[in-house]
C-alpha positions as CSV (number, residue, x, y, z in Angstrom):
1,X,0.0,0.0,0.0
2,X,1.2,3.6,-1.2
3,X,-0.5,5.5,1.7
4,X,-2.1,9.6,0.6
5,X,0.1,10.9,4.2
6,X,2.7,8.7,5.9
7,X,2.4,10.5,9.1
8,X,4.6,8.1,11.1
9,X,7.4,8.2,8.9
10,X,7.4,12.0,8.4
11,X,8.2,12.3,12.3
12,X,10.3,9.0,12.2
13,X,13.2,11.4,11.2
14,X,12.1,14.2,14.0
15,X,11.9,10.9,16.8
16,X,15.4,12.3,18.8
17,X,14.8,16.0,18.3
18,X,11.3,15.2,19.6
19,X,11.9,13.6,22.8
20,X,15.0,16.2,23.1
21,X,12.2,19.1,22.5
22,X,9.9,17.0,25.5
23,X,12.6,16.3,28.2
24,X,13.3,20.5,28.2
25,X,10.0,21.3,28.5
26,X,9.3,18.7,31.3
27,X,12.5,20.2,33.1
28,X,11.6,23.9,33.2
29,X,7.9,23.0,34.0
30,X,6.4,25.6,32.4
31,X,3.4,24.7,30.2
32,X,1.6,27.5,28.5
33,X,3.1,30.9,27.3
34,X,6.4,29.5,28.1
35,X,9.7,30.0,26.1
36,X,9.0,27.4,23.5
37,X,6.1,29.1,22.5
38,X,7.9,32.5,22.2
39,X,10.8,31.3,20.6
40,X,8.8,29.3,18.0
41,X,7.0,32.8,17.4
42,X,9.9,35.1,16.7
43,X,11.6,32.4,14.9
44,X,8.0,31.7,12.7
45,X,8.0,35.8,12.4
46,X,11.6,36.0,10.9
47,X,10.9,32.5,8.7
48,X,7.5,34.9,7.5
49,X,9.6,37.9,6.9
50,X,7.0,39.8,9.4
51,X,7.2,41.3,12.5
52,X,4.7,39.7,15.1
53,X,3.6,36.1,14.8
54,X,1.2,35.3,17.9
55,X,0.5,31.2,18.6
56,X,-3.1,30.1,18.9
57,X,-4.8,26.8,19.8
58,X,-5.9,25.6,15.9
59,X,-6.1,27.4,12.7
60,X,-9.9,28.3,12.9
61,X,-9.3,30.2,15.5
62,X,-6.3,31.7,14.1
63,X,-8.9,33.2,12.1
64,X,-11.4,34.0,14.5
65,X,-9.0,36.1,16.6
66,X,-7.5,38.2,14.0
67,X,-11.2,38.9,12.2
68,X,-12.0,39.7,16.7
69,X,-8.9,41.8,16.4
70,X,-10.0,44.3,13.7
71,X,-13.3,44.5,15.3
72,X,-11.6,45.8,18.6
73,X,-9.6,48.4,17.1
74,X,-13.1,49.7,15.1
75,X,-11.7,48.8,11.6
76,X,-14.3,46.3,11.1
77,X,-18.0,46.2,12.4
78,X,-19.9,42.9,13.7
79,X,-22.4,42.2,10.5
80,X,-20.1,43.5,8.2
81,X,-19.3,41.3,5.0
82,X,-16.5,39.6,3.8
83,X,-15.9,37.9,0.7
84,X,-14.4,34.2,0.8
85,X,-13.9,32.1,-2.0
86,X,-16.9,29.4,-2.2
87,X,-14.5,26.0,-2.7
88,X,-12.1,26.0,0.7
89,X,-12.4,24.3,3.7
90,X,-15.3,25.1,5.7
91,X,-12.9,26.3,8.7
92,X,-12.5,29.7,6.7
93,X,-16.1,30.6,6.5
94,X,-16.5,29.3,10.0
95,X,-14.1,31.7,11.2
96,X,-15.8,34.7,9.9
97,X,-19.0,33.7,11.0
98,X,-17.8,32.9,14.3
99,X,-16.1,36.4,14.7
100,X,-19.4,37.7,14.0
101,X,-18.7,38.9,10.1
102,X,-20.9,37.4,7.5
103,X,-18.9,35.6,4.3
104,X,-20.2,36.1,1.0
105,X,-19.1,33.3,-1.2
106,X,-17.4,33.9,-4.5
107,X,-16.7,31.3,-7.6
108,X,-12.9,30.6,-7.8
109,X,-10.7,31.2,-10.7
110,X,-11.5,27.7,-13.1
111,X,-7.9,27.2,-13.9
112,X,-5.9,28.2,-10.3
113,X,-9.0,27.2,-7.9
114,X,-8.0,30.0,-6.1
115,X,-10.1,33.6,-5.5
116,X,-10.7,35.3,-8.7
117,X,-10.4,39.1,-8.4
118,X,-12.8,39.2,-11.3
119,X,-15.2,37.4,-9.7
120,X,-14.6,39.3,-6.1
121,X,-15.6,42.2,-7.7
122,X,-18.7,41.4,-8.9
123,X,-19.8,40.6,-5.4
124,X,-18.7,44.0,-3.9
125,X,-21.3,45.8,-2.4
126,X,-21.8,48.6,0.4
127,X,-22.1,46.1,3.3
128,X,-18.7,44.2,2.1
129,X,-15.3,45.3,4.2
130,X,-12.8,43.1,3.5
131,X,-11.6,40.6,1.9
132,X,-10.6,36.9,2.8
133,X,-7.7,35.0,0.4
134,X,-7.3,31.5,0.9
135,X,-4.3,30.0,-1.2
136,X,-5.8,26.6,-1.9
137,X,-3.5,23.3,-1.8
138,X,-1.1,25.6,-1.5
139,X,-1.1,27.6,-4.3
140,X,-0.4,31.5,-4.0
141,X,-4.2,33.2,-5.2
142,X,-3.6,36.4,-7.7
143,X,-2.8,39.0,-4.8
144,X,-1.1,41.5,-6.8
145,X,-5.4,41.4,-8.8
146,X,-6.7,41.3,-5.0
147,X,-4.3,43.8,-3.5
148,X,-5.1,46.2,-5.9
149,X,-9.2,45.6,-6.1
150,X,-9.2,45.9,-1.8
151,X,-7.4,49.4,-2.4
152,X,-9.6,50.4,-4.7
153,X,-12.6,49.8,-2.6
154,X,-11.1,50.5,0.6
155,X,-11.1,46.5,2.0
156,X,-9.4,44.7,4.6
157,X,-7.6,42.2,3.1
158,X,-6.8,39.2,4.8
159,X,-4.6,35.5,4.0
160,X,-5.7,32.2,5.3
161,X,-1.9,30.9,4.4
162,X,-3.6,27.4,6.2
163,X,-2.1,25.1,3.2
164,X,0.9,27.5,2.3
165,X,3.5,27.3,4.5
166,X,7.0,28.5,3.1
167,X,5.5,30.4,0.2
168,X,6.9,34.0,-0.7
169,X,4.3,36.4,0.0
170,X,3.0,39.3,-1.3
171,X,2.3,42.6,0.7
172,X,2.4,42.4,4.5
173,X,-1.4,41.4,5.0
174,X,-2.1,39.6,8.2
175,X,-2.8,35.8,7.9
176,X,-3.7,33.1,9.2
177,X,-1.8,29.6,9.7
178,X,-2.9,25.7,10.9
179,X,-0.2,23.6,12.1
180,X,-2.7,20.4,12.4
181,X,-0.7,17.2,11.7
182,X,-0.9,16.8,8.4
183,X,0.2,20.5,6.9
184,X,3.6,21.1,5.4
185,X,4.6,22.5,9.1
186,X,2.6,20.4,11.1
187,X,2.7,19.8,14.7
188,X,1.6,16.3,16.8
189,X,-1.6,17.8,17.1
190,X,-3.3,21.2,16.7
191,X,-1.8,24.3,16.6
192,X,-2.2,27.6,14.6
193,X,-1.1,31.0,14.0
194,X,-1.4,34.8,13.4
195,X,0.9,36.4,11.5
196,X,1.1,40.2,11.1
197,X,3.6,43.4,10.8
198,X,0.8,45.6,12.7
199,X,1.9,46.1,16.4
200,X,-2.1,46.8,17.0
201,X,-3.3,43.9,15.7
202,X,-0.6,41.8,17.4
203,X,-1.9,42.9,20.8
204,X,-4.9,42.7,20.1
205,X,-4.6,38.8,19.4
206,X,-2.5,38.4,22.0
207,X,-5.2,39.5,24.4
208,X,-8.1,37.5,22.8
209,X,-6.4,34.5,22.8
210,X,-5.5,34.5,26.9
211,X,-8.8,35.4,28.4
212,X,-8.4,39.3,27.2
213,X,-5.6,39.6,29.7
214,X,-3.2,41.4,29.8
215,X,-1.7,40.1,33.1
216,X,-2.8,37.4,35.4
217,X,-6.6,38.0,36.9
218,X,-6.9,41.3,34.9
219,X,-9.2,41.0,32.0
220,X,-9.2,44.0,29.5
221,X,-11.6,42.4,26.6
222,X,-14.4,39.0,27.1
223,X,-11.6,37.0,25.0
224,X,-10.9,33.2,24.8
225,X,-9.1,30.6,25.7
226,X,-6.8,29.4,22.5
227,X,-2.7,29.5,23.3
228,X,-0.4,27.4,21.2
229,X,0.6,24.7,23.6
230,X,4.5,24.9,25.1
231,X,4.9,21.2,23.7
232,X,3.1,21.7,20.0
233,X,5.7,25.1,19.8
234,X,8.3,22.9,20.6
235,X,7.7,20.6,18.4
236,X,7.2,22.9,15.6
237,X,10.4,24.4,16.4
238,X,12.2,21.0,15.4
239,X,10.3,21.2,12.1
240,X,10.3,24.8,11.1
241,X,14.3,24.1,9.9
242,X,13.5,21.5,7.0
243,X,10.1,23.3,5.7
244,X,12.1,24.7,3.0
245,X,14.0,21.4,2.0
246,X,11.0,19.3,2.7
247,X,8.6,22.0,0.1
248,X,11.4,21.6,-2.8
249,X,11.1,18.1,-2.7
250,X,7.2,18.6,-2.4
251,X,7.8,20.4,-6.3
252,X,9.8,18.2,-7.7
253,X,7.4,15.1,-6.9
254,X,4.7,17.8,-8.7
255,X,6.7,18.3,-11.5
256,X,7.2,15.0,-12.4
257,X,3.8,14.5,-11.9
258,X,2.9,17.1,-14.3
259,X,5.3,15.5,-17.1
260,X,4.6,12.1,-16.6
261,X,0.7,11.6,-16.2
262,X,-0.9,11.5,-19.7
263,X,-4.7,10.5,-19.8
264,X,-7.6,12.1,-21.8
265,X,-9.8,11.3,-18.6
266,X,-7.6,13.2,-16.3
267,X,-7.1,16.8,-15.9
268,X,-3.7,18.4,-14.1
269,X,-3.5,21.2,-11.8
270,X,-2.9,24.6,-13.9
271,X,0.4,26.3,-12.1
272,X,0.6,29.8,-12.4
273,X,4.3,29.6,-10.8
274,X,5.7,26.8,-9.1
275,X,8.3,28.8,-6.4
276,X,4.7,30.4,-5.3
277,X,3.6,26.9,-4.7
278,X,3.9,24.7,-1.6
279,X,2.3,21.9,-2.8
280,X,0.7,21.2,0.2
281,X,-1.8,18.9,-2.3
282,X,-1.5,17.6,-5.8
283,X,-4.9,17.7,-6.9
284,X,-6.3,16.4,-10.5
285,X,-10.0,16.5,-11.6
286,X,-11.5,14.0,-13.8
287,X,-15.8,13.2,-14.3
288,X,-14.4,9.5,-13.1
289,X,-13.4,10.2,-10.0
290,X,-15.1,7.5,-8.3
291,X,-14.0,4.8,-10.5
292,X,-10.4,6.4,-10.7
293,X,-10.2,6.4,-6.6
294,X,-11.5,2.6,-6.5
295,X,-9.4,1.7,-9.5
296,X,-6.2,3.1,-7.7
297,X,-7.1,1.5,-3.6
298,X,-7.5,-1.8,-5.6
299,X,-3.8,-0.6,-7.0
300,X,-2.8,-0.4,-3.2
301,X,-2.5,3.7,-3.5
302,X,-4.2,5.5,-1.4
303,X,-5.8,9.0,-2.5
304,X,-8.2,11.8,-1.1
305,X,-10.9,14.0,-1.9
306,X,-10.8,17.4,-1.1
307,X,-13.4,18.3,-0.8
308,X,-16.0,16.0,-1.6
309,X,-19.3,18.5,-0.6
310,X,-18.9,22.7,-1.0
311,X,-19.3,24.4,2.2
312,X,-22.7,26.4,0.6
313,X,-23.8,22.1,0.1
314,X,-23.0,21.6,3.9
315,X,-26.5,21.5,6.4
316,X,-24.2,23.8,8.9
317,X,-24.3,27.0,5.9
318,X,-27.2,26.4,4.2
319,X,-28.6,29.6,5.8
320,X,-25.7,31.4,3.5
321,X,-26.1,30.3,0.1
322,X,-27.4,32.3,-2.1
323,X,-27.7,30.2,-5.0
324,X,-25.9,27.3,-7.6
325,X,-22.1,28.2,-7.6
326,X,-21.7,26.0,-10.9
327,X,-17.8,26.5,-11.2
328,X,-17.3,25.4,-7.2
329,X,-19.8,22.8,-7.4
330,X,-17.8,20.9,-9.8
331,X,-14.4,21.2,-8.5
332,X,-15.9,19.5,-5.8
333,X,-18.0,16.7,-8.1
334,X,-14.2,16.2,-9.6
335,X,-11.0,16.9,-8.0
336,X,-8.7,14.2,-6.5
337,X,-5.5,14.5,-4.3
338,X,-2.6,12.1,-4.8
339,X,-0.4,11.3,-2.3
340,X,2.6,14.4,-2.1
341,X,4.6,14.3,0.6
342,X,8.2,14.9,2.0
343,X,9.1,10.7,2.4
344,X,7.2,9.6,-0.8
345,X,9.6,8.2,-3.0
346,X,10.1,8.7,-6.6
347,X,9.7,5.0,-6.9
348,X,6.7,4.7,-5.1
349,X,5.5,8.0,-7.5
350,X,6.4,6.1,-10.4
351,X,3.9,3.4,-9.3
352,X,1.4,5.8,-9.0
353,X,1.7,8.0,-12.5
354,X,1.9,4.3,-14.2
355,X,-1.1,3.2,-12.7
356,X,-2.9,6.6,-14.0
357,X,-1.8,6.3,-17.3
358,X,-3.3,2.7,-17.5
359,X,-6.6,3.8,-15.9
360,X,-8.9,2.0,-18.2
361,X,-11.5,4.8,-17.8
């Protein structure tokens, strides 16, 4: 069996640094807010090329907060909109909702998947205040297009970088990270992150995520309860060194995806650039898709659908859709992730794209 995510044996190599990372923490006996956790954040900060990046429990919340954030320091209004592409993961329009902000969903670009600026503006309106990106299976969306259409219109613009890790950004917009397991930086269980140059904002997160407080028992704002634990920071710490290495190899398994898969029945992923690519997935669309995911288990490779029902098809957001969205409605009837990851081998890969290419579909 060619597993989708070989979790074990992507922390196999981490085991020593791991149990190193544990014994300190155990020894100093500090669990929350300790040094792990600040040290992960200035050294995630400097790895972002930004100046504040503040730890929080899971990526959703990561969100959450800094939406909470903007609405603290009066540059955003509970019941204001903001526009969200319609085909992410639900935990982005969750987020906005949750912060009290209500998402407008917007078709994707058809060949990137990712937020069409084109599209975005069609759905500006009076009530809409900002904008959310999210750069899909770790593809960079078009944020020079974005950029440009929030300064126009005077919008927020904000990055849910959840599936980008190690990309080169553009502009210093605040975003939004998930370290759950199974992410290019992921930790032994969840974690997340804001990420932002403001100073403001920063503090602002900082407080929401600890109560509101700014010291112990005094509580300036009704916040929460979402810290990056000591042990996940840690962790993370250990991992944060071989993003880089671990992404490159990420690209070359895509690229020789992209040259050697060659089926009328299957479609590749369109890249715009791959060094603004992380490759967090490797997802193909085909009208087969159920035949091609039982064709390749009975190969012994394992594959994944993300996502296999839109968010505006989900009983939790029916209240927010506001009619067919035919372009996000079939990514989701079609797409299919392959297994990518930092210990698949070009062997095992080779398996795989031969396997495609005699899909009898």
């Amino acid at each position: 069996m060619i597993p989708f995510l070989d979790l074990q044996k992507v922390n196999e190599r981490y085991a020593e640094a791991y149990h190193q990372k544990l014994d300190e923490v155990l020894q100093k006996g500090w669990f929350i807010l300790g040094d792990a956790v600040q040290q992960f954040e200035t050294e995630f900060a400097a790895f972002c090329q930004a100046r504040h990046t503040i730890g929080v429990g899971n990526g959703l919340d990561a969100i959450t907060l800094l939406l909470r954030a903007y609405i603290q320091l009066g540059r955003l209004q509970e019941g204001d909109h903001i526009i969200v592409p319609a085909n992410t993961y639900i935990a982005t329009i969750l987020g906005i909702q949750q912060a009290g902000l209500v998402p407008v969903l917007v078709e994707p670009d058809p060949v990137s998947f990712t937020l069409c600026p084109i599209q975005a503006k069609r759905a500006i309106t009076p009530q809409v205040k900002g904008i959310m990106v999210v750069h899909l299976y770790g593809q960079r969306a078009d944020m020079p297009g974005l950029a440009a259409l929030a300064t126009e219109y005077d919008l927020a613009l904000f990055e849910d970088a959840a599936q980008a890790h190690g990309i080169s950004f553009y502009g210093n917009y605040c975003k939004t990270f998930s370290f759950y397991p199974g992410k290019n930086l992921g930790a032994l269980g969840d974690a997340g992150a804001v990420v932002t140059d403001n100073p403001e904002v920063a503090a602002q997160v900082r407080l929401l995520r600890n109560y509101g407080s700014p010291e112990k028992y005094v509580h300036s704002l009704a916040g929460t309860n979402s810290r990056l634990d000591e042990l996940q920071a840690a962790f993370l710490q250990v991992r944060l060194p071989h993003l880089l290495d671990e992404n490159e190899h990420r690209r070359q398994l895509a690229a020789r995806y992209s040259a050697g898969i060659v089926h009328s029945q299957i479609q590749l992923p369109q890249v715009v650039d791959p060094s603004l690519h992380a490759f967090h997935l490797y997802v193909i669309r085909t009208p087969k898709r159920e035949a091609l995911q039982a064709y390749l288990l009975a190969k012994g490779i394992q594959t994944m659908i993300h996502y296999p029902i839109a968010p505006h098809q989900q009983a939790a957001l029916k209240h927010i859709a506001t009619g067919p969205l035919p372009i996000t409605e079939q990514l989701h009837r079609e797409v299919l992730s392959l297994p990518i990851s930092p210990v698949l081998t070009y062997e095992e890969q080779q398996i795989i794209i031969d396997c495609l290419n005699a899909f009898p579909g």
